[in-house]
gemmi code that builds the backbone of each chain (N, CA, C; Angstrom):
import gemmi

chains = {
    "A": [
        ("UNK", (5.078, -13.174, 13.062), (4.470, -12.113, 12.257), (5.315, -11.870, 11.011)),
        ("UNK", (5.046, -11.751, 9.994), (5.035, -10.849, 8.761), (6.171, -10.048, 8.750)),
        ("UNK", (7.320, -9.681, 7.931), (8.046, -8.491, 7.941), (8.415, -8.701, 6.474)),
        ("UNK", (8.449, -7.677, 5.895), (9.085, -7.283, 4.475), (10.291, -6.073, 4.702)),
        ("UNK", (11.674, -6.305, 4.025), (12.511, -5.812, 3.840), (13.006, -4.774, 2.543)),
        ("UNK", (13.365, -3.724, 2.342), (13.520, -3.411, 1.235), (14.990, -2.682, 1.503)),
        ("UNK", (15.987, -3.205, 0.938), (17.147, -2.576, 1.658), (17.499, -1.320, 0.663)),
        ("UNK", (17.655, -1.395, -0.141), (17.469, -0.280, -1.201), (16.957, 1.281, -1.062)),
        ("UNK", (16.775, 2.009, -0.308), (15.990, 3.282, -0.389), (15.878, 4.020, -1.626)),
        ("UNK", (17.321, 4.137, -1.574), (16.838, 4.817, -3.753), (17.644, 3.579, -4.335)),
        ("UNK", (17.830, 3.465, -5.960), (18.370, 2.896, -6.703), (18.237, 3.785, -8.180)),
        ("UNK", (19.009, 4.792, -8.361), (19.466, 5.267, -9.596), (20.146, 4.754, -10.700)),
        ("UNK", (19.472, 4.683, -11.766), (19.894, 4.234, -13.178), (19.962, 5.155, -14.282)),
        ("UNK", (20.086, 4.254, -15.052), (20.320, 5.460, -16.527), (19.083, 4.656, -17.656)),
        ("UNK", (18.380, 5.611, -18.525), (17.245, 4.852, -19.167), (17.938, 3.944, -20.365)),
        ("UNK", (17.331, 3.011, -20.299), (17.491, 1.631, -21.160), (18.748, 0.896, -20.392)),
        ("UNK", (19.005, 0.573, -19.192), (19.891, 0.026, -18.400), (18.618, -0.901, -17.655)),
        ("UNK", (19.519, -2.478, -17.429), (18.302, -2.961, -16.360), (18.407, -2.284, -15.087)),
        ("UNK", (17.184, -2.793, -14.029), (17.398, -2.493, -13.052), (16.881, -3.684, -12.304)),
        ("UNK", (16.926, -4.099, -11.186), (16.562, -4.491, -10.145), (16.638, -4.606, -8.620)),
        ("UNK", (15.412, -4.564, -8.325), (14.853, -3.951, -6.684), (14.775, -5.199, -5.635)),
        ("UNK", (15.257, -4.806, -4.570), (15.664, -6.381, -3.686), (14.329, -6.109, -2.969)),
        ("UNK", (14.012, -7.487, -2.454), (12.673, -7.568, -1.166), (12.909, -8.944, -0.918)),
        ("UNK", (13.283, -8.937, 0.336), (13.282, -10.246, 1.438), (11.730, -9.765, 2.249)),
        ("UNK", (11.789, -11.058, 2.333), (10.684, -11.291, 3.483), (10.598, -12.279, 4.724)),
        ("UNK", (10.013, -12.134, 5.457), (10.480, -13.532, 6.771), (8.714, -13.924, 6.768)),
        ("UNK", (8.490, -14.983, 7.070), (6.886, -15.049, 7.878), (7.641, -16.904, 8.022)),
        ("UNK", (6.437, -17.071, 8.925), (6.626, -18.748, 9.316), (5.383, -19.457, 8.556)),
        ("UNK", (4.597, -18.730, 7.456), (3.588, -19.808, 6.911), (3.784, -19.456, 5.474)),
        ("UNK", (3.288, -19.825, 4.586), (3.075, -19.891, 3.634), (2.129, -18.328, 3.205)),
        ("UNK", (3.384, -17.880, 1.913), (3.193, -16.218, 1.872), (2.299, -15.732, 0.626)),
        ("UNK", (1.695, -14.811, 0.367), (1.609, -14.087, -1.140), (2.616, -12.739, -0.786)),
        ("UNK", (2.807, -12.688, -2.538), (3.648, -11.546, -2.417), (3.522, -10.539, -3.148)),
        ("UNK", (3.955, -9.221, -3.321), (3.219, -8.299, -4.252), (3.904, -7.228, -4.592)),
        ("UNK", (4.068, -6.357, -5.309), (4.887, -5.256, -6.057), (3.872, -4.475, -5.903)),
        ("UNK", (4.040, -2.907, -5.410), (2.999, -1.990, -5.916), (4.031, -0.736, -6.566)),
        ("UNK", (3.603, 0.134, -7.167), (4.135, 1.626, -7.513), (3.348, 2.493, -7.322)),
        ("UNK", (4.030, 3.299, -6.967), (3.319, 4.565, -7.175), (4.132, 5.788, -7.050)),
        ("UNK", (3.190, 6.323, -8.451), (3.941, 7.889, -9.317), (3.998, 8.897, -8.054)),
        ("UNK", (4.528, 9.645, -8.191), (4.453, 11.416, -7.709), (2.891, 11.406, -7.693)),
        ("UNK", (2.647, 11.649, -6.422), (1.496, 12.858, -6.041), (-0.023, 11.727, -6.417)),
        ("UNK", (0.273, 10.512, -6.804), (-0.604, 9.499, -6.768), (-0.558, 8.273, -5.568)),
        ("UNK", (-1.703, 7.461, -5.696), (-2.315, 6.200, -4.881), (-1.159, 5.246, -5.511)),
        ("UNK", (-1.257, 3.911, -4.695), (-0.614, 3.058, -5.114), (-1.093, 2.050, -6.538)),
        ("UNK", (-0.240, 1.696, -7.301), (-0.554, 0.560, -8.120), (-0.333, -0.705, -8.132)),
        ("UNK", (-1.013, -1.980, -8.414), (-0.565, -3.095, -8.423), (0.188, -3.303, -9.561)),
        ("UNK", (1.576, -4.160, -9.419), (2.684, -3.897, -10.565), (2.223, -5.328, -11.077)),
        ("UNK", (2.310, -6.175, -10.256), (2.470, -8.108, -10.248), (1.926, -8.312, -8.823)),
        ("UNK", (1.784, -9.932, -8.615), (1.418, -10.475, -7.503), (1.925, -11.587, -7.621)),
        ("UNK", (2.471, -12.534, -7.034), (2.677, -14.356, -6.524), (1.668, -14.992, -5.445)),
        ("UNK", (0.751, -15.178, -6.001), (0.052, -16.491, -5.095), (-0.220, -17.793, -5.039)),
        ("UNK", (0.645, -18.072, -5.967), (0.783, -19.506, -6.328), (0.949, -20.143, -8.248)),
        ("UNK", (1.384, -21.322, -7.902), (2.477, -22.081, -9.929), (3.693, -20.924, -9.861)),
        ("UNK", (3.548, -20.873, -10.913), (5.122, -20.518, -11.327), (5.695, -19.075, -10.801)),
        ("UNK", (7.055, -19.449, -10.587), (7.741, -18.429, -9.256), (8.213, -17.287, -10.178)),
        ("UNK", (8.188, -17.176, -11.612), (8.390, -16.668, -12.443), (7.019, -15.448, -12.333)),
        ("UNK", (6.764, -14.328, -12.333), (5.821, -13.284, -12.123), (6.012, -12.654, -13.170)),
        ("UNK", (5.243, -12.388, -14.374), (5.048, -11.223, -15.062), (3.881, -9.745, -14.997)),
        ("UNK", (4.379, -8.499, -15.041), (2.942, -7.669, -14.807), (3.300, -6.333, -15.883)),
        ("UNK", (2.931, -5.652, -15.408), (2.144, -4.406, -16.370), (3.504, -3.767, -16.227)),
        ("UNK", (3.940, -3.385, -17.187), (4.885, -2.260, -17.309), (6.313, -2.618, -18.063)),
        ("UNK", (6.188, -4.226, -18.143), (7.645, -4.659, -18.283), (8.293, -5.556, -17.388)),
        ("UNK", (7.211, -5.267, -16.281), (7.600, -5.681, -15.074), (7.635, -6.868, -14.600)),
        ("UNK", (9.243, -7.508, -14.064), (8.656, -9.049, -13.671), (9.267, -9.248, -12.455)),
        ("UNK", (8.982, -10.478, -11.650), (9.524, -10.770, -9.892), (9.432, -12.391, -9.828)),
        ("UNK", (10.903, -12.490, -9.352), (10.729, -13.822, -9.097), (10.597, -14.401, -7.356)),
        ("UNK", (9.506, -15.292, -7.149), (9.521, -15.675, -6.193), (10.749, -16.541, -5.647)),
        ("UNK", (12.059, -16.530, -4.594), (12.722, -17.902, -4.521), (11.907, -18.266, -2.874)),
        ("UNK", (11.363, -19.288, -2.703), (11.270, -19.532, -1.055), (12.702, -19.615, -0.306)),
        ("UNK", (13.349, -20.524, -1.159), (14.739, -21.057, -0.037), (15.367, -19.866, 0.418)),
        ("UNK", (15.494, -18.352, -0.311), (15.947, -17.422, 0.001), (15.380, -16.196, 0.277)),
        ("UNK", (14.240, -16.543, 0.458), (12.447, -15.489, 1.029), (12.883, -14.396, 0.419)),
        ("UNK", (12.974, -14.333, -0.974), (13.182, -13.115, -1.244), (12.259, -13.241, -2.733)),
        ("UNK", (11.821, -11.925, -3.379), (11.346, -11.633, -4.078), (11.343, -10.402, -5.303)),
        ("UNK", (12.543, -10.544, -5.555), (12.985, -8.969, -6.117), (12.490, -8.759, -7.948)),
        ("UNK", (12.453, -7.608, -7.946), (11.689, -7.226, -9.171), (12.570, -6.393, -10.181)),
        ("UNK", (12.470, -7.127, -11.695), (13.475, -6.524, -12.338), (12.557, -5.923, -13.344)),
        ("UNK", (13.367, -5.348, -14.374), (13.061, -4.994, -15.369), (14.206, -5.019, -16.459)),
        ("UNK", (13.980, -5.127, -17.565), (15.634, -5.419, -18.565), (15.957, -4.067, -19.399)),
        ("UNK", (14.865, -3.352, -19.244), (15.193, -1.761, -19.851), (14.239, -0.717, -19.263)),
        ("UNK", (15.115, -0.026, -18.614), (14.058, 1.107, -17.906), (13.986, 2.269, -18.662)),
        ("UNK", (12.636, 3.230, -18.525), (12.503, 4.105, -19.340), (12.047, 5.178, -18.181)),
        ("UNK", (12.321, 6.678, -18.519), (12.406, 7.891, -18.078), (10.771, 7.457, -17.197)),
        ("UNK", (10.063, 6.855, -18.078), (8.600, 6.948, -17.028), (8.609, 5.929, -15.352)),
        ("UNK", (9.391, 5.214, -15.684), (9.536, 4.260, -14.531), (9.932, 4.649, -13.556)),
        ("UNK", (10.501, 6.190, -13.150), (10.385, 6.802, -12.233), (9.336, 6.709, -11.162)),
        ("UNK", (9.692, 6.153, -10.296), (8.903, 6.027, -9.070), (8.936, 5.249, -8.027)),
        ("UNK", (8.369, 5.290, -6.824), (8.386, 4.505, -5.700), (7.779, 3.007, -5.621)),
        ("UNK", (8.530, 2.031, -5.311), (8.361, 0.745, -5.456), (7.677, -0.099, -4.014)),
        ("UNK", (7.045, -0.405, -3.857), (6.594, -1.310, -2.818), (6.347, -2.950, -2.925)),
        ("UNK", (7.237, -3.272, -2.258), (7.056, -4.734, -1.702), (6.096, -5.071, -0.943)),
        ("UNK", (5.535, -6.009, -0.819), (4.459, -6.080, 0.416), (3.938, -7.975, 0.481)),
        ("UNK", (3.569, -8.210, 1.302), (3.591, -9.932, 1.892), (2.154, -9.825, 2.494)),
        ("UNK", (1.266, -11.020, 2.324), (0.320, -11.206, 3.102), (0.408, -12.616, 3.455)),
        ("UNK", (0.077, -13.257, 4.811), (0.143, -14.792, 4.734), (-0.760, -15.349, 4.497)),
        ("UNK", (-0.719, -16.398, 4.553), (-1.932, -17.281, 3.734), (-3.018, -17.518, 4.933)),
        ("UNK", (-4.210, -17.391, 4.436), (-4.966, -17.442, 6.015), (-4.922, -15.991, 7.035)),
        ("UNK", (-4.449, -14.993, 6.487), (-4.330, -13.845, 7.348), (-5.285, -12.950, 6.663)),
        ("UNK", (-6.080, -13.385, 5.545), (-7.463, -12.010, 5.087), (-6.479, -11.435, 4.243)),
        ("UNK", (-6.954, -9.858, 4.288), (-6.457, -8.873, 3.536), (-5.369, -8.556, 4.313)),
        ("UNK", (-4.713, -8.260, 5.031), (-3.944, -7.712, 5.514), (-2.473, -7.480, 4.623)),
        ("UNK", (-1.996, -6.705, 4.560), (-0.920, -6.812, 3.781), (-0.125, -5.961, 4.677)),
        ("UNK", (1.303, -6.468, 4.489), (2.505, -5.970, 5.145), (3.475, -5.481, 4.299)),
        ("UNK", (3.591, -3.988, 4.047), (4.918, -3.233, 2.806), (5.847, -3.402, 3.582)),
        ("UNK", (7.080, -2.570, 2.592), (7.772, -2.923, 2.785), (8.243, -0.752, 2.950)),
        ("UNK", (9.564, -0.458, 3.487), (9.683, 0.597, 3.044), (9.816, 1.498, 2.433)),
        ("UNK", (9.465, 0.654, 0.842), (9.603, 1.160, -0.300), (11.182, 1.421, -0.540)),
        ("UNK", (11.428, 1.782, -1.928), (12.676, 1.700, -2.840), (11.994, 2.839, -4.001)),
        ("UNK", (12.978, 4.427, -3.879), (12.698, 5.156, -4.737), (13.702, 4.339, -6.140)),
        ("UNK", (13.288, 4.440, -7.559), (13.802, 4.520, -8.604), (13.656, 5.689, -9.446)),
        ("UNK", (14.798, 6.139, -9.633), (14.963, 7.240, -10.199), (15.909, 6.727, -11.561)),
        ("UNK", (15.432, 6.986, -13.148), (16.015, 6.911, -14.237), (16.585, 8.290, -14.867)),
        ("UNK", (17.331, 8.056, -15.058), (17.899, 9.377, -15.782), (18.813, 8.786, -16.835)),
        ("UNK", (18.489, 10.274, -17.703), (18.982, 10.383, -19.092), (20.819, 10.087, -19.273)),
    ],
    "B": [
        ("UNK", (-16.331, 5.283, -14.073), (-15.040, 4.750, -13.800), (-14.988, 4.088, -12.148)),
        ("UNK", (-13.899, 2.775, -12.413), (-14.082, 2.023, -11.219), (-13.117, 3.038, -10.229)),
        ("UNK", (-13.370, 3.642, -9.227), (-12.357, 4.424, -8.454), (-12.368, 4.357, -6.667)),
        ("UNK", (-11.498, 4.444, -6.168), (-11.694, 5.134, -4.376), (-11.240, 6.614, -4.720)),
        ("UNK", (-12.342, 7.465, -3.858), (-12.124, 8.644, -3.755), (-11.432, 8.983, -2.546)),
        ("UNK", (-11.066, 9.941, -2.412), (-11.046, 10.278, -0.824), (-10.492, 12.183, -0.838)),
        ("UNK", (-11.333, 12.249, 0.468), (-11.786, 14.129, 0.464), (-10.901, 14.487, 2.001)),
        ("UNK", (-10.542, 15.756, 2.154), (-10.015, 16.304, 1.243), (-8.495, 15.889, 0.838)),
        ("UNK", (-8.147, 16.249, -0.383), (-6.572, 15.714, -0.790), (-5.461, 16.288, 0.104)),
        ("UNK", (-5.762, 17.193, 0.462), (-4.514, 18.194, 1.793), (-5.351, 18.584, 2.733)),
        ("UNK", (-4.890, 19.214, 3.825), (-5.497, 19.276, 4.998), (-4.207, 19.798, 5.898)),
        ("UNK", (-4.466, 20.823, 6.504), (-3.610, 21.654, 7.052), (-4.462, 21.775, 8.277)),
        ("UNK", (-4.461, 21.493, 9.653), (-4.978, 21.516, 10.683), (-4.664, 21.651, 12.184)),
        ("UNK", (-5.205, 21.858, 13.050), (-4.195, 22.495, 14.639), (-4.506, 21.316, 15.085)),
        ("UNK", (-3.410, 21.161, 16.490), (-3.816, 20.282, 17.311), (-4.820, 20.395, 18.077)),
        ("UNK", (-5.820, 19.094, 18.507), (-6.906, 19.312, 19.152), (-8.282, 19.614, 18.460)),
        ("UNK", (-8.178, 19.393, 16.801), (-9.112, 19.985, 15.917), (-10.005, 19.144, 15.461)),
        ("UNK", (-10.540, 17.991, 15.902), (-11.652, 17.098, 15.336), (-11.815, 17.326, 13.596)),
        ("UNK", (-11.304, 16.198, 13.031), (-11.515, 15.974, 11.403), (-11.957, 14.846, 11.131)),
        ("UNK", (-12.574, 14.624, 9.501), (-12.809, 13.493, 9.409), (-12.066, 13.621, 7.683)),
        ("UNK", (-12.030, 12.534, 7.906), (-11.190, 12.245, 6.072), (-12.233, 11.279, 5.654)),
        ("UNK", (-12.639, 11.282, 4.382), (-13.492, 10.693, 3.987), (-13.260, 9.869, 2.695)),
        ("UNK", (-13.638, 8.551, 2.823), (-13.426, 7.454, 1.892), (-14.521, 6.988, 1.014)),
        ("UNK", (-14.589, 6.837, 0.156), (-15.624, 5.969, -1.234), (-15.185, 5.496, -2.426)),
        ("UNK", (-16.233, 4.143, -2.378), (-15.521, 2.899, -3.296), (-16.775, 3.006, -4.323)),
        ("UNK", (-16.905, 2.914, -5.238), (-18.103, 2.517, -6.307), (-17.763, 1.333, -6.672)),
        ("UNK", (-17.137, 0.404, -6.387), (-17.159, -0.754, -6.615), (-17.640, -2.081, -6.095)),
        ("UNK", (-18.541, -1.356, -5.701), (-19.563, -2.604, -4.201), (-18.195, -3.277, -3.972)),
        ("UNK", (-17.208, -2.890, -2.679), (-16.301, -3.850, -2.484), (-16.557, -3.969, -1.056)),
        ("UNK", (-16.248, -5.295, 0.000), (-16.695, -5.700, 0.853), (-15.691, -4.879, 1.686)),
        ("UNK", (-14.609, -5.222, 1.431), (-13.020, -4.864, 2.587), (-12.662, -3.641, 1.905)),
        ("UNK", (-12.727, -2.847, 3.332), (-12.003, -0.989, 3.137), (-10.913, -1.116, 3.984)),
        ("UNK", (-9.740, -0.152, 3.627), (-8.725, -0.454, 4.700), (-7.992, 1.070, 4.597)),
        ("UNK", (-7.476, 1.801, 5.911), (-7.090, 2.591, 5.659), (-5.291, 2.439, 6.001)),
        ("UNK", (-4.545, 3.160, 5.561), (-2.766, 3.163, 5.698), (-2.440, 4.676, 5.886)),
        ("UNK", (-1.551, 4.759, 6.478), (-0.380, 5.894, 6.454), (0.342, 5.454, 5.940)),
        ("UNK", (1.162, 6.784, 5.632), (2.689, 6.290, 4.567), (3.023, 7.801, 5.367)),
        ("UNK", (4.699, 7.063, 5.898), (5.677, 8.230, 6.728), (6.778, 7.642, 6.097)),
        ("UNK", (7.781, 8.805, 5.560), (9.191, 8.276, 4.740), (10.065, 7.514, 6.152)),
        ("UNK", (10.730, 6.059, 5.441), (11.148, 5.084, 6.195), (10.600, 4.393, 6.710)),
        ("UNK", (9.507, 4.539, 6.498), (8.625, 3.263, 7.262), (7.547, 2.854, 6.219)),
        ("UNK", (7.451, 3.216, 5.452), (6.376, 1.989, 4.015), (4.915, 2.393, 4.832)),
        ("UNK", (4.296, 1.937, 4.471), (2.404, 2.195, 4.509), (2.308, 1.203, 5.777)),
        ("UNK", (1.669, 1.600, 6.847), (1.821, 0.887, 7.885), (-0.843, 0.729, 7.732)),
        ("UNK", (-0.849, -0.444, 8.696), (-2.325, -0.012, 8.304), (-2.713, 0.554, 9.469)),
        ("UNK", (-3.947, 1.391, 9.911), (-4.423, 2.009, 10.493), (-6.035, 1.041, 11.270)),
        ("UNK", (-6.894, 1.058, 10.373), (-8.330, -0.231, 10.541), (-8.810, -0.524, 9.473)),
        ("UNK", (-9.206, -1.812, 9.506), (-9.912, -2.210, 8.108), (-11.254, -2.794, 8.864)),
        ("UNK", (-12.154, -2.723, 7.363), (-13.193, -3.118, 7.796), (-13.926, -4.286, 6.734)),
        ("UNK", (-14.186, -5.364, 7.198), (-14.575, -6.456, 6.452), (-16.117, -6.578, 5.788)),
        ("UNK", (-16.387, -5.850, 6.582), (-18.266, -5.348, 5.602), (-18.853, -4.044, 6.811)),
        ("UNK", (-19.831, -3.711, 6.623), (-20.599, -2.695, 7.081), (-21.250, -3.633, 8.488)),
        ("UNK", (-20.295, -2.632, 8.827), (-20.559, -2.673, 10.827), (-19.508, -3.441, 10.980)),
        ("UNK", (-18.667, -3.955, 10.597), (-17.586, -4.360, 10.765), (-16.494, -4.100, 10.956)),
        ("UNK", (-15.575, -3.535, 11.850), (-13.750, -2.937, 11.564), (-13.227, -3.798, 12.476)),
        ("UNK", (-11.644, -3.730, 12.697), (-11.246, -3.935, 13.278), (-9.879, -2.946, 12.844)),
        ("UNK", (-9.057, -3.176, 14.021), (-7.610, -2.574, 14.588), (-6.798, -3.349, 13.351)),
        ("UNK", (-5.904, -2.252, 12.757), (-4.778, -2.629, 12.033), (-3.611, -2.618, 13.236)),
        ("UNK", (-2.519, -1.961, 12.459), (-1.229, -2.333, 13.315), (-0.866, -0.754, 13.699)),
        ("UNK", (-1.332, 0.405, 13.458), (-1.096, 1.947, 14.512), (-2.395, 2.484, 14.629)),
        ("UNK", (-3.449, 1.907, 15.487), (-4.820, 2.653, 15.521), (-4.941, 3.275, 16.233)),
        ("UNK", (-4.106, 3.782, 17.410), (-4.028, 4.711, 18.439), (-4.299, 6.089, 17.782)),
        ("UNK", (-5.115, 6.475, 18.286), (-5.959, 8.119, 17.927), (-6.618, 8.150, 16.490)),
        ("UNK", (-6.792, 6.819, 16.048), (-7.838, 6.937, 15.108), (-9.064, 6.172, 15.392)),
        ("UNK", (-10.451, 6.852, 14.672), (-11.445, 6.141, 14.942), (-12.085, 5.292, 13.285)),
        ("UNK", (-12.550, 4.977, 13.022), (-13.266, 4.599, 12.171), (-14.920, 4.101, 12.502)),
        ("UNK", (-15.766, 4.204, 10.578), (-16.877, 3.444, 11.199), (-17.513, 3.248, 9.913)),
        ("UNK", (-18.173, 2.263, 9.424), (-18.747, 1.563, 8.481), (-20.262, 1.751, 8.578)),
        ("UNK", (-20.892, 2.702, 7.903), (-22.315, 2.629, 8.325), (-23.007, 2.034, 6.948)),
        ("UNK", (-22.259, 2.402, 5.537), (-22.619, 1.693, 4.217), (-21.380, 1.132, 3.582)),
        ("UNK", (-21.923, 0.766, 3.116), (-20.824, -0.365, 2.127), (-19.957, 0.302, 1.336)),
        ("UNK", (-20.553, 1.766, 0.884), (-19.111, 2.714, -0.205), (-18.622, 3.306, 1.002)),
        ("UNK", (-18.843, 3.552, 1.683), (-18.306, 4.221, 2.471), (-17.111, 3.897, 3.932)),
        ("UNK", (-16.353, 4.919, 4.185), (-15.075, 4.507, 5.097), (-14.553, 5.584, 6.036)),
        ("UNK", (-15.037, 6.691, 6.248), (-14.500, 7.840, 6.787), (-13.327, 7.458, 7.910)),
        ("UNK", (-12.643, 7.867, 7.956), (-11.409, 7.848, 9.100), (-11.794, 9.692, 10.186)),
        ("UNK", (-11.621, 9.029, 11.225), (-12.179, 9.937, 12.080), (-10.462, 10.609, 12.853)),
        ("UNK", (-10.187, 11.989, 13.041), (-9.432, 11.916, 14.162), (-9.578, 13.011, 15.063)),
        ("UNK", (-10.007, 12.452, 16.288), (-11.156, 13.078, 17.575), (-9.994, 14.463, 17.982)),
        ("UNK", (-8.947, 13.900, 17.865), (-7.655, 15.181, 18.573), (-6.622, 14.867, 18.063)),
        ("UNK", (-6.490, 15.520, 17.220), (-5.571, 15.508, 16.077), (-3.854, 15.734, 16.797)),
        ("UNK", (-2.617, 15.318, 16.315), (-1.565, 15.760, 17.410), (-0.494, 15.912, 15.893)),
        ("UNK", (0.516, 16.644, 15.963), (1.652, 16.457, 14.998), (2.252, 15.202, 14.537)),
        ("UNK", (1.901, 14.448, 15.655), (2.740, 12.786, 14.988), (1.619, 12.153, 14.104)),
        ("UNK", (0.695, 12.866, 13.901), (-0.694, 12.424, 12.630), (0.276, 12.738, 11.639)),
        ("UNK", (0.754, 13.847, 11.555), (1.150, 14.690, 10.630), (1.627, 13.394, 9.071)),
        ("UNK", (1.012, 12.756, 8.143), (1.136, 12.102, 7.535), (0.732, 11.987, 5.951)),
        ("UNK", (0.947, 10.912, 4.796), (0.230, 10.381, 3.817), (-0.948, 9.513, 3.830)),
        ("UNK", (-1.943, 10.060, 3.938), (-3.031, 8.695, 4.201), (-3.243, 8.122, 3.233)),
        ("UNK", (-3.695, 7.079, 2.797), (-4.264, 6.010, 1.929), (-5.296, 5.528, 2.226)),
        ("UNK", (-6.632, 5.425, 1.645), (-7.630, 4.570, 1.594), (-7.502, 3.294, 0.660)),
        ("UNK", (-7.989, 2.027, 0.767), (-8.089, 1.216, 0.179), (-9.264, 0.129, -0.127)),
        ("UNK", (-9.865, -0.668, -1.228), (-10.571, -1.126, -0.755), (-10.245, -2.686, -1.927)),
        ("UNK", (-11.305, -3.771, -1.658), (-11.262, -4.570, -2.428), (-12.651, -5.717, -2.432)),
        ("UNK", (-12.224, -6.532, -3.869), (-14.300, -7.208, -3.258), (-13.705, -8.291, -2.650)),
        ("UNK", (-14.216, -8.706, -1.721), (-14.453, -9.815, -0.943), (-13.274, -9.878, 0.399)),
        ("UNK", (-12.965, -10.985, 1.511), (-11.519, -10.804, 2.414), (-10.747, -11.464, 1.823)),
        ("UNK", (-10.578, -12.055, 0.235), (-9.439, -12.974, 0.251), (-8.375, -12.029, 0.035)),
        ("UNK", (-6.719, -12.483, -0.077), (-5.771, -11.244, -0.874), (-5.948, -11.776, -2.381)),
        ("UNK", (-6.582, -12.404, -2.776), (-6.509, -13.245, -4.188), (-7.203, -12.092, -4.707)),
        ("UNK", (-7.967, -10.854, -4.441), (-8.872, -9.951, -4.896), (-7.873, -8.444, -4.567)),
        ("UNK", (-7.514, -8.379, -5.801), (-6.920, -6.628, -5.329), (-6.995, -5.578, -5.063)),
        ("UNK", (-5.983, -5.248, -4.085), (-6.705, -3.709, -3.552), (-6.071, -2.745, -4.107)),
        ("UNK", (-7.143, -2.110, -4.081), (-7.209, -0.618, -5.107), (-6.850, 0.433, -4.048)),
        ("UNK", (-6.341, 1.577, -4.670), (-5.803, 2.445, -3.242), (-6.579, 3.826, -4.197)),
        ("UNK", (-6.768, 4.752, -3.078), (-7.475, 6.120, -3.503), (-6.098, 7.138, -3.812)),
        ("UNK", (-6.462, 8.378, -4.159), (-5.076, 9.271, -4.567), (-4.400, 9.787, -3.011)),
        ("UNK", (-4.846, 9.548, -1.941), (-4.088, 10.322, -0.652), (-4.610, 10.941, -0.012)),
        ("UNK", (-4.467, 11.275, 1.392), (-4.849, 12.513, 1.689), (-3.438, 12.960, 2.242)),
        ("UNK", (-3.031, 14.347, 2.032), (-2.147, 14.868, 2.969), (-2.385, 15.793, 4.032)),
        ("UNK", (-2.243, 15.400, 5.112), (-2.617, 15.783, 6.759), (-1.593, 16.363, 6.989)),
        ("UNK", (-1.229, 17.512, 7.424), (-0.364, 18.519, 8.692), (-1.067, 19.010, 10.236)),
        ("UNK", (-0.283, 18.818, 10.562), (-0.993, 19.028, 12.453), (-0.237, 19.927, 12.875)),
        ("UNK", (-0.651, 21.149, 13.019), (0.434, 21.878, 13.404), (0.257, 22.321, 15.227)),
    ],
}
model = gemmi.Model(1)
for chain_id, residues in chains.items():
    chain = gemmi.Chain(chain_id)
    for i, (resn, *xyz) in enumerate(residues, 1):
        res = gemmi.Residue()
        res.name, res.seqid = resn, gemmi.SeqId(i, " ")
        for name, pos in zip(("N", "CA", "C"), xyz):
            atom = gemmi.Atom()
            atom.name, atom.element = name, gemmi.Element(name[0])
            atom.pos, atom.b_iso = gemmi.Position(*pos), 0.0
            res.add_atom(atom)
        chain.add_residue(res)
    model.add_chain(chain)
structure = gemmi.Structure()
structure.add_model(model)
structure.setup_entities()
């Protein structure tokens, strides 16, 4: 089965500093992988996704994740964070052949400050 | 606007109190899925349902019901409500079962069981 890791619970920065958010994952088949956020007092967002070509991920916000297999991990950076990027980060894995199902992770608060 | 709704946003309720939380997609999407979110443990799923008349068991469905009678629709049922409900719900939905199709999440519901 499926497990996503997020060892991180918070990760505090300062705005215009990079940041980046760790996510391992384990499964025994062949994975997609996925970033979500979500603000205060909102639903989740899709940040990026990896489902296949290049392990290199770009998405909405600034936001990018690189897939490595050899080291099942998938962590998501950014090269300058801003006061809005405040918020809760989700990792999440689905396997290939498993439908919709998706497996988060325990999330990673980011908190930017001035 | 393309959206999931979901009614009501808070919910303050006793144990033993029959509720229903209620889900809708305007996006003719095939797959509804519902999640909790409890701090330390990431969005775990509850049941999804792959078209109308269709659900099945996610991964904590114990004391929840669900049921698909139209296609926007998703209500999450809970027959006897207990404090360990006490949670963040999430509705979700997306078109078709692949994960290649993204899921959209509604704003929450917040449940107390007192």
């Amino acid at each position: 089965a499926q497990s996503v890791t997020q060892l991180d619970s918070q990760v505090p920065v300062f705005e215009e500093a990079p940041v980046e958010l760790r996510c391992n994952y384990s499964s025994s088949v062949s994975v997609y992988l996925f970033w979500y956020v979500q603000y205060p007092n909102q639903g989740l967002q899709l940040l990026l996704k990896y489902l296949s070509g290049s392990t290199l991920v770009k998405g909405i916000n600034g936001f990018e994740a690189e897939f490595n297999k050899s080291q099942t991990s998938f962590h998501l950076r950014k090269p300058s964070v801003h006061i809005s990027d405040t918020a809760e980060y989700f990792c999440a894995v689905s396997e290939a052949g498993g439908g919709n199902k998706l497996t988060f992770g325990t999330g990673t608060q980011l908190k930017v400050e001035l | 606007e393309a959206q999931v709704t979901q009614n009501p946003r808070y919910l303050i309720t006793v144990t033993g109190k029959k509720l229903t939380v209620t889900c809708s997609q305007n996006m003719n999407h095939e797959y509804m899925s519902w999640y909790r979110q409890d701090p330390g443990l990431g969005l775990r799923q509850i049941y999804y349902s792959m078209n109308v008349e269709v659900t099945d068991k996610g991964d904590v469905p114990e004391g929840y019901k669900v049921s698909r009678k139209e296609k926007r629709n998703f209500p999450l049922i809970l027959e006897s409500p207990s404090p360990n409900q006490t949670s963040l719900y999430f509705c979700a939905s997306s078109a078709g079962t692949s994960i290649r199709r993204e899921q959209y999440f509604g704003p929450g519901t917040r449940l107390t069981v007192t």
